[in-house]
FIDOBA-715102 format. One record per atom (N, C-alpha, C, O): residue in three letters; x, y, z; atom name. Coordinates in steps of 0.2 Angstrom, whole numbers, plus 5000, padded with zeros to 4 digits. Layout:
N
+-----+------+------+------+------+
: res :    X :    Y :    Z : atom :
+-----+------+------+------+------+
: ALA :    X :    Y :    Z :   CA :
...
+-----+------+------+------+------+
% end
This chain:
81
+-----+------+------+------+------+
: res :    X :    Y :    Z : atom :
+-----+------+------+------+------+
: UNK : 5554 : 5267 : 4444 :    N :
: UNK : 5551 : 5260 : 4441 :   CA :
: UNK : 5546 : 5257 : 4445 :    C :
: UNK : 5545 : 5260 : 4451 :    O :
: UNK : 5542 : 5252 : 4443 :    N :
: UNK : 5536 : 5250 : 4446 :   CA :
: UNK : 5540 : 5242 : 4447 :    C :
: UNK : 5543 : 5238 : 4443 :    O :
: UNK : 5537 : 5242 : 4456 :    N :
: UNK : 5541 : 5236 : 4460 :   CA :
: UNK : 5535 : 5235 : 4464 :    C :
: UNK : 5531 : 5239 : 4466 :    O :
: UNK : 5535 : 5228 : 4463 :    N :
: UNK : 5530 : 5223 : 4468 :   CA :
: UNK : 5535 : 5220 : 4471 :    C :
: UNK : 5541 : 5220 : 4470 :    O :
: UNK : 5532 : 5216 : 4479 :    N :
: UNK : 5536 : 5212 : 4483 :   CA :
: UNK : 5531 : 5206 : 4484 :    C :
: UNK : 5525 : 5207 : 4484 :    O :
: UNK : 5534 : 5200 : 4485 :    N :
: UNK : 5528 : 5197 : 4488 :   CA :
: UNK : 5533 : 5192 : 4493 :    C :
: UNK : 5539 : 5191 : 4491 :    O :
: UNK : 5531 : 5188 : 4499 :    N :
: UNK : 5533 : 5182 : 4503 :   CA :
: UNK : 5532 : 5174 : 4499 :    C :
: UNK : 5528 : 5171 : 4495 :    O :
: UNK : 5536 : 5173 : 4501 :    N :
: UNK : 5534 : 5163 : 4498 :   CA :
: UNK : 5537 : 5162 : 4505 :    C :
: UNK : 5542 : 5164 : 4508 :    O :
: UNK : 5529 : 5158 : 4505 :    N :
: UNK : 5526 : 5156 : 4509 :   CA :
: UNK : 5526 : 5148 : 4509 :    C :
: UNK : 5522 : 5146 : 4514 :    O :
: UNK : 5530 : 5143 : 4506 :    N :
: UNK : 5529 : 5137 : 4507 :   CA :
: UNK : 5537 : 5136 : 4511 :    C :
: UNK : 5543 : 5137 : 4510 :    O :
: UNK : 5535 : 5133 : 4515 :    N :
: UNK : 5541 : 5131 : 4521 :   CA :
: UNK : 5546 : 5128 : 4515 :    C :
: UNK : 5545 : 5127 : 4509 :    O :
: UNK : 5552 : 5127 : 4518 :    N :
: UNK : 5559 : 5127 : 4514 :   CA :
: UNK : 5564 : 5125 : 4520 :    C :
: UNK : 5563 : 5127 : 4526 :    O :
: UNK : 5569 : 5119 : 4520 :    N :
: UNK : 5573 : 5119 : 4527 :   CA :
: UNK : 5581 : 5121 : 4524 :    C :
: UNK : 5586 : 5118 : 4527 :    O :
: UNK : 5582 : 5124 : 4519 :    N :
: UNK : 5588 : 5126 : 4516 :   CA :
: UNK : 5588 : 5133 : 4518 :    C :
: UNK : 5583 : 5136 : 4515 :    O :
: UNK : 5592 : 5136 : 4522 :    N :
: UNK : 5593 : 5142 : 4523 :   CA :
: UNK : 5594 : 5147 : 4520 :    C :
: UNK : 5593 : 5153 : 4522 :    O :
: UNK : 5598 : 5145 : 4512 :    N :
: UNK : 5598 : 5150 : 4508 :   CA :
: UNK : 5591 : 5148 : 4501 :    C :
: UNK : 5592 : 5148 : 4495 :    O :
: UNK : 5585 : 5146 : 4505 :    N :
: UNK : 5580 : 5147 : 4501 :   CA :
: UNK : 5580 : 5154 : 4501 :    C :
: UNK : 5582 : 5158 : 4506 :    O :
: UNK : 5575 : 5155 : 4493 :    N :
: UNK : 5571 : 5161 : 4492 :   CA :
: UNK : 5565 : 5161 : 4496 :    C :
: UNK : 5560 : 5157 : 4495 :    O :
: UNK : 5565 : 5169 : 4501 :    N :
: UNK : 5561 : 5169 : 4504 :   CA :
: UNK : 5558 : 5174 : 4503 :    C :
: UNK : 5553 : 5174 : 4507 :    O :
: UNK : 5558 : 5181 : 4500 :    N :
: UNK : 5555 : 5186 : 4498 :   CA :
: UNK : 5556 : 5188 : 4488 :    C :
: UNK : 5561 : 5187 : 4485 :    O :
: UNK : 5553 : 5189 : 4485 :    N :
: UNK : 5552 : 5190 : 4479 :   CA :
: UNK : 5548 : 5197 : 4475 :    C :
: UNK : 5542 : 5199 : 4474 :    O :
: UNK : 5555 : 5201 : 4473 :    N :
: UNK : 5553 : 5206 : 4470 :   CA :
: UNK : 5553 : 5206 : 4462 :    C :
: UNK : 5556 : 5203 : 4458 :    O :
: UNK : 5546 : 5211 : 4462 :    N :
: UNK : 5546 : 5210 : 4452 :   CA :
: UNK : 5546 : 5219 : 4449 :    C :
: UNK : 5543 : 5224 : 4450 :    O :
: UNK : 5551 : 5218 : 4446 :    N :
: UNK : 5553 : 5227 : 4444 :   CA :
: UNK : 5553 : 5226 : 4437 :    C :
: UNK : 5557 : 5222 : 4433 :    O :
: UNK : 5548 : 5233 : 4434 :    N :
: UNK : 5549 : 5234 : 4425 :   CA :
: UNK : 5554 : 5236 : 4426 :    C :
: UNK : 5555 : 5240 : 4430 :    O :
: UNK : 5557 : 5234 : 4420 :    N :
: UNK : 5564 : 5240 : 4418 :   CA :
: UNK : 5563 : 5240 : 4409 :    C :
: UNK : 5559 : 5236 : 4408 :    O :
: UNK : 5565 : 5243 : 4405 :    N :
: UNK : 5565 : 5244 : 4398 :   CA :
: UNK : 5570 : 5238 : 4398 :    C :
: UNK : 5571 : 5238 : 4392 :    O :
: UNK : 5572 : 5234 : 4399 :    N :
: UNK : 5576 : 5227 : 4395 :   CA :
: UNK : 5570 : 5222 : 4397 :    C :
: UNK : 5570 : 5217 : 4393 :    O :
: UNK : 5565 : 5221 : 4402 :    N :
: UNK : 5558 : 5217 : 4402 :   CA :
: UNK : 5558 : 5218 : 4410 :    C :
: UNK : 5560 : 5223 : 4414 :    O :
: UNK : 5555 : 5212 : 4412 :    N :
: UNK : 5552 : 5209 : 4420 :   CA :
: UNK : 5556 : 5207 : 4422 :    C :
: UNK : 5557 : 5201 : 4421 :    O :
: UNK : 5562 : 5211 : 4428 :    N :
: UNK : 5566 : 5206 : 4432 :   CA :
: UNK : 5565 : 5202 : 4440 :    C :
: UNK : 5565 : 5205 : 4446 :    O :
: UNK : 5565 : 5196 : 4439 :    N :
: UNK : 5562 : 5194 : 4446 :   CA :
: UNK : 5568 : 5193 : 4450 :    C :
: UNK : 5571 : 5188 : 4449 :    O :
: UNK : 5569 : 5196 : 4454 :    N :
: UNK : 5573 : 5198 : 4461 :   CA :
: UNK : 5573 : 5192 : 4466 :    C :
: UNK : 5567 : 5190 : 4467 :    O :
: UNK : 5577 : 5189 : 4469 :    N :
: UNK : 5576 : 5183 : 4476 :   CA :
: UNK : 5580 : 5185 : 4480 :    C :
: UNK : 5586 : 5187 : 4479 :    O :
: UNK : 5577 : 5185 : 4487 :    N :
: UNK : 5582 : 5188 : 4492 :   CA :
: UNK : 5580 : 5182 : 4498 :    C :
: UNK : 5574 : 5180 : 4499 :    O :
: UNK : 5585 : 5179 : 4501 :    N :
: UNK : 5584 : 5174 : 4506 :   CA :
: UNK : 5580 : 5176 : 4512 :    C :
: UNK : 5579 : 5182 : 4512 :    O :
: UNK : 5578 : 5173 : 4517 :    N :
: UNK : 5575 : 5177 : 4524 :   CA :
: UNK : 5580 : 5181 : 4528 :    C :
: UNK : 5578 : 5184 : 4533 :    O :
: UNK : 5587 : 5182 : 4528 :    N :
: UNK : 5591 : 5187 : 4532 :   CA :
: UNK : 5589 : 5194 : 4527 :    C :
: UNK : 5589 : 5200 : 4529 :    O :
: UNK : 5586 : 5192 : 4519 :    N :
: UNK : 5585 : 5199 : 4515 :   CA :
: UNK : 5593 : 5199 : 4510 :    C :
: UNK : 5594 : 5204 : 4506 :    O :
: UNK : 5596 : 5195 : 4510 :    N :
: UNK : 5603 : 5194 : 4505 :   CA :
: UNK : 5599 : 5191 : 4499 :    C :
: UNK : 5595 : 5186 : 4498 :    O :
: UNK : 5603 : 5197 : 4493 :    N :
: UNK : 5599 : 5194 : 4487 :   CA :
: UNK : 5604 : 5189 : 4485 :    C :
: UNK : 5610 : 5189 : 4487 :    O :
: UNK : 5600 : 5183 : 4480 :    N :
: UNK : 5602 : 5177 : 4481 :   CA :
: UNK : 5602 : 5176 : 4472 :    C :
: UNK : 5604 : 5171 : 4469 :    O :
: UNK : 5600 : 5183 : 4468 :    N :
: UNK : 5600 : 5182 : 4459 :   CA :
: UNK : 5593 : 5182 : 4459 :    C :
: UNK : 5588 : 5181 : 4463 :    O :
: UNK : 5593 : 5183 : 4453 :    N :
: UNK : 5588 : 5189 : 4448 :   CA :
: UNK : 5585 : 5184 : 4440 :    C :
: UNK : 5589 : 5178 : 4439 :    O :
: UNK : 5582 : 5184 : 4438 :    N :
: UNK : 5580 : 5180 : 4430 :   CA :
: UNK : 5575 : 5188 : 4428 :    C :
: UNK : 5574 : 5194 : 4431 :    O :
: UNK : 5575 : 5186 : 4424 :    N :
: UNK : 5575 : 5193 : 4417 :   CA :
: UNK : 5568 : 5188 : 4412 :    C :
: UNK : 5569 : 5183 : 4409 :    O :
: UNK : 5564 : 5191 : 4412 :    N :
: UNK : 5559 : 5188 : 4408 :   CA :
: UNK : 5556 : 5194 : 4401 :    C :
: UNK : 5558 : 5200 : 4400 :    O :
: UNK : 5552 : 5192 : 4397 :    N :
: UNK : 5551 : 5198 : 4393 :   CA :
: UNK : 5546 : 5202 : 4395 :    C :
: UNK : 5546 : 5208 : 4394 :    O :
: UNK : 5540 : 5196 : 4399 :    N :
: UNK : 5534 : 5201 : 4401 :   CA :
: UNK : 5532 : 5197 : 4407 :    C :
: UNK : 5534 : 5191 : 4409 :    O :
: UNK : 5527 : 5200 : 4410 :    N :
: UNK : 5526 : 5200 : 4419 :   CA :
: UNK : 5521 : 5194 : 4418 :    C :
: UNK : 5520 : 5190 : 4422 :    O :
: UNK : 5518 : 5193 : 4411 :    N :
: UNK : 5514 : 5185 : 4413 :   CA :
: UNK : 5519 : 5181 : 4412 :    C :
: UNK : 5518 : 5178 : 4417 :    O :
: UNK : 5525 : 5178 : 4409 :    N :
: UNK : 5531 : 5174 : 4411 :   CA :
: UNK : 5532 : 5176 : 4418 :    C :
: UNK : 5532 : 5171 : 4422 :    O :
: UNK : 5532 : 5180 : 4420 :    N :
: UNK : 5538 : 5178 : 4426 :   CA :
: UNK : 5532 : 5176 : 4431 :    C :
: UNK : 5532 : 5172 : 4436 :    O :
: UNK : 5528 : 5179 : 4430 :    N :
: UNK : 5523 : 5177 : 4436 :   CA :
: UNK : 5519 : 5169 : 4436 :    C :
: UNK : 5516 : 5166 : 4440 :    O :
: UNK : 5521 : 5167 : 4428 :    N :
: UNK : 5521 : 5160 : 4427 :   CA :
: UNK : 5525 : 5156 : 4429 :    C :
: UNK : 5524 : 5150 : 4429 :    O :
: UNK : 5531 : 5159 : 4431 :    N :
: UNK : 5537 : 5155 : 4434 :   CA :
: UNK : 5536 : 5155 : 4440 :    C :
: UNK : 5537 : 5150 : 4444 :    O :
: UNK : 5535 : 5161 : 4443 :    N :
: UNK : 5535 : 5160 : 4454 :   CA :
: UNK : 5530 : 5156 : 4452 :    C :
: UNK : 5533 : 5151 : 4451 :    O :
: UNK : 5521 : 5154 : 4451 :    N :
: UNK : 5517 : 5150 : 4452 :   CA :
: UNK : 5520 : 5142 : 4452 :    C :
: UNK : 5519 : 5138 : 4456 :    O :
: UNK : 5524 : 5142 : 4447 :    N :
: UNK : 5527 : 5133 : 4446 :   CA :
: UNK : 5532 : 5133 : 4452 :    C :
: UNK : 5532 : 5129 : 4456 :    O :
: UNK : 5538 : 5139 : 4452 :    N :
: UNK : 5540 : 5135 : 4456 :   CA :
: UNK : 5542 : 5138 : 4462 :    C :
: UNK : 5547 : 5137 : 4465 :    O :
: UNK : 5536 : 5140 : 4465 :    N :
: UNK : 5535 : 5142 : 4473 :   CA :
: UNK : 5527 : 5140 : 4474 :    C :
: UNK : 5522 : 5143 : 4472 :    O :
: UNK : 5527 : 5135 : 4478 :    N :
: UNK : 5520 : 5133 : 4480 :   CA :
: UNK : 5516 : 5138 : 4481 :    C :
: UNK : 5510 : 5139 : 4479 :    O :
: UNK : 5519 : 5143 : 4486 :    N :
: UNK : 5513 : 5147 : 4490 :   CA :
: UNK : 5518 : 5154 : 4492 :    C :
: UNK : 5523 : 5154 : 4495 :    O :
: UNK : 5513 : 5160 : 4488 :    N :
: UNK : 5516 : 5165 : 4488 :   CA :
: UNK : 5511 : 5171 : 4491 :    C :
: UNK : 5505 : 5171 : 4489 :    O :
: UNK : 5513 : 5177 : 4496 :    N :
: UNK : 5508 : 5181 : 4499 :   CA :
: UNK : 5505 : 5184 : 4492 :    C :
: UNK : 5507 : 5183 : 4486 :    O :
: UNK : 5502 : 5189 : 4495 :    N :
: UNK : 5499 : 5194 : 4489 :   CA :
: UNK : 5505 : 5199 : 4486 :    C :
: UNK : 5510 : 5201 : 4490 :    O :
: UNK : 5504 : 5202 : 4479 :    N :
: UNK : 5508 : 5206 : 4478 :   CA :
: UNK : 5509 : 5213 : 4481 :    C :
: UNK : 5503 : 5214 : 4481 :    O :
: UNK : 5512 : 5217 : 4484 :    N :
: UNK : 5512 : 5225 : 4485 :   CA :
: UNK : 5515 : 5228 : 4483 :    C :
: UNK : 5520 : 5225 : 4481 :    O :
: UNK : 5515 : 5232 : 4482 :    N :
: UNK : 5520 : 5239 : 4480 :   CA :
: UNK : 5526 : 5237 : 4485 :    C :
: UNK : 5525 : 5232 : 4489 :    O :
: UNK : 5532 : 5240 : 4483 :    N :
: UNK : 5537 : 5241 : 4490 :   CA :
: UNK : 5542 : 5243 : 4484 :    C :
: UNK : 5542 : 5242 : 4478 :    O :
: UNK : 5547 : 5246 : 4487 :    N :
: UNK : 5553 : 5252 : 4484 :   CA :
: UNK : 5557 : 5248 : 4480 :    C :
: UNK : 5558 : 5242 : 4482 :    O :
: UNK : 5560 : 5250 : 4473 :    N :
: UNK : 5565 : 5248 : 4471 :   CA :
: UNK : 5569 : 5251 : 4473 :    C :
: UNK : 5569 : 5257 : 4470 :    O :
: UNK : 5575 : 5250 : 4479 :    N :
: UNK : 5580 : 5255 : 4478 :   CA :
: UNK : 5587 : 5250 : 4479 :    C :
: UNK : 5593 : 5252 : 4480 :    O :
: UNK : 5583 : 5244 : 4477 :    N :
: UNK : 5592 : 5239 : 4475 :   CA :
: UNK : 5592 : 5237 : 4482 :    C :
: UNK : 5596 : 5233 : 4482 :    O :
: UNK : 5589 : 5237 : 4489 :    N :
: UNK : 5594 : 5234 : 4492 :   CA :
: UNK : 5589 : 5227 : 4496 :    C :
: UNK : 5584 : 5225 : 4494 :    O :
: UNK : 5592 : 5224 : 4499 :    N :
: UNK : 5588 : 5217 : 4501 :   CA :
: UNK : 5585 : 5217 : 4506 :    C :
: UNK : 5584 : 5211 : 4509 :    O :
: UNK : 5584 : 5224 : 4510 :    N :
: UNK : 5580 : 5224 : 4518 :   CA :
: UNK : 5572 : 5225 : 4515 :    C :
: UNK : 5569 : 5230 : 4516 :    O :
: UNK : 5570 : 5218 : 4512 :    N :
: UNK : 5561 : 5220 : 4510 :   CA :
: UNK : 5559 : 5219 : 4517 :    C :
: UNK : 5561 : 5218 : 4523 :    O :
: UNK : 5554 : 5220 : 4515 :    N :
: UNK : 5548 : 5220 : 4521 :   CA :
: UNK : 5541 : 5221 : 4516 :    C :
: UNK : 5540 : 5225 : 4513 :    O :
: UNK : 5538 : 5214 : 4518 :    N :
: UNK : 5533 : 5214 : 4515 :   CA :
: UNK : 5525 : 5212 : 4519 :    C :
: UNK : 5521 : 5209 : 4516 :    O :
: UNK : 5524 : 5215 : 4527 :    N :
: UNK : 5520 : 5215 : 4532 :   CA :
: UNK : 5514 : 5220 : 4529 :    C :
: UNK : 5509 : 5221 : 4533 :    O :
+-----+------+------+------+------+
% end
């Protein structure tokens, strides 16, 4: 499957904010992945197509790095350097 990663980047003082964000197609649509800064996934939303969900990080994260490539393999050690 075809997986992007990207950082948000807008400071947060909640520890279990979302701090890394993965976007993976799957045949049921666009699932956007949230994993906090230790890399613990924190829940997922399901959209039907990649311009919603990329309509929703824009609103509701000020400031996000660029997207990359980076692996789906389920687990929450992103790395997006």
């Amino acid at each position: 499957m075809n997986a992007h990663c990207s950082q948000v980047l807008s400071p947060s003082t909640d520890p279990h904010a979302v701090n890394f964000l993965r976007s993976v197609e799957r045949v049921e649509g666009f699932f956007l992945q949230r994993f906090d800064e230790r890399g613990e996934f924190v829940g997922d939303l399901l959209f039907e197509t990649l311009d919603e969900a990329m309509s929703y990080v824009y609103s509701e994260y000020d400031e996000v790095s660029d997207w990359r490539s980076c692996p789906d393999d389920g687990s929450g050690g992103l790395s997006v350097t």
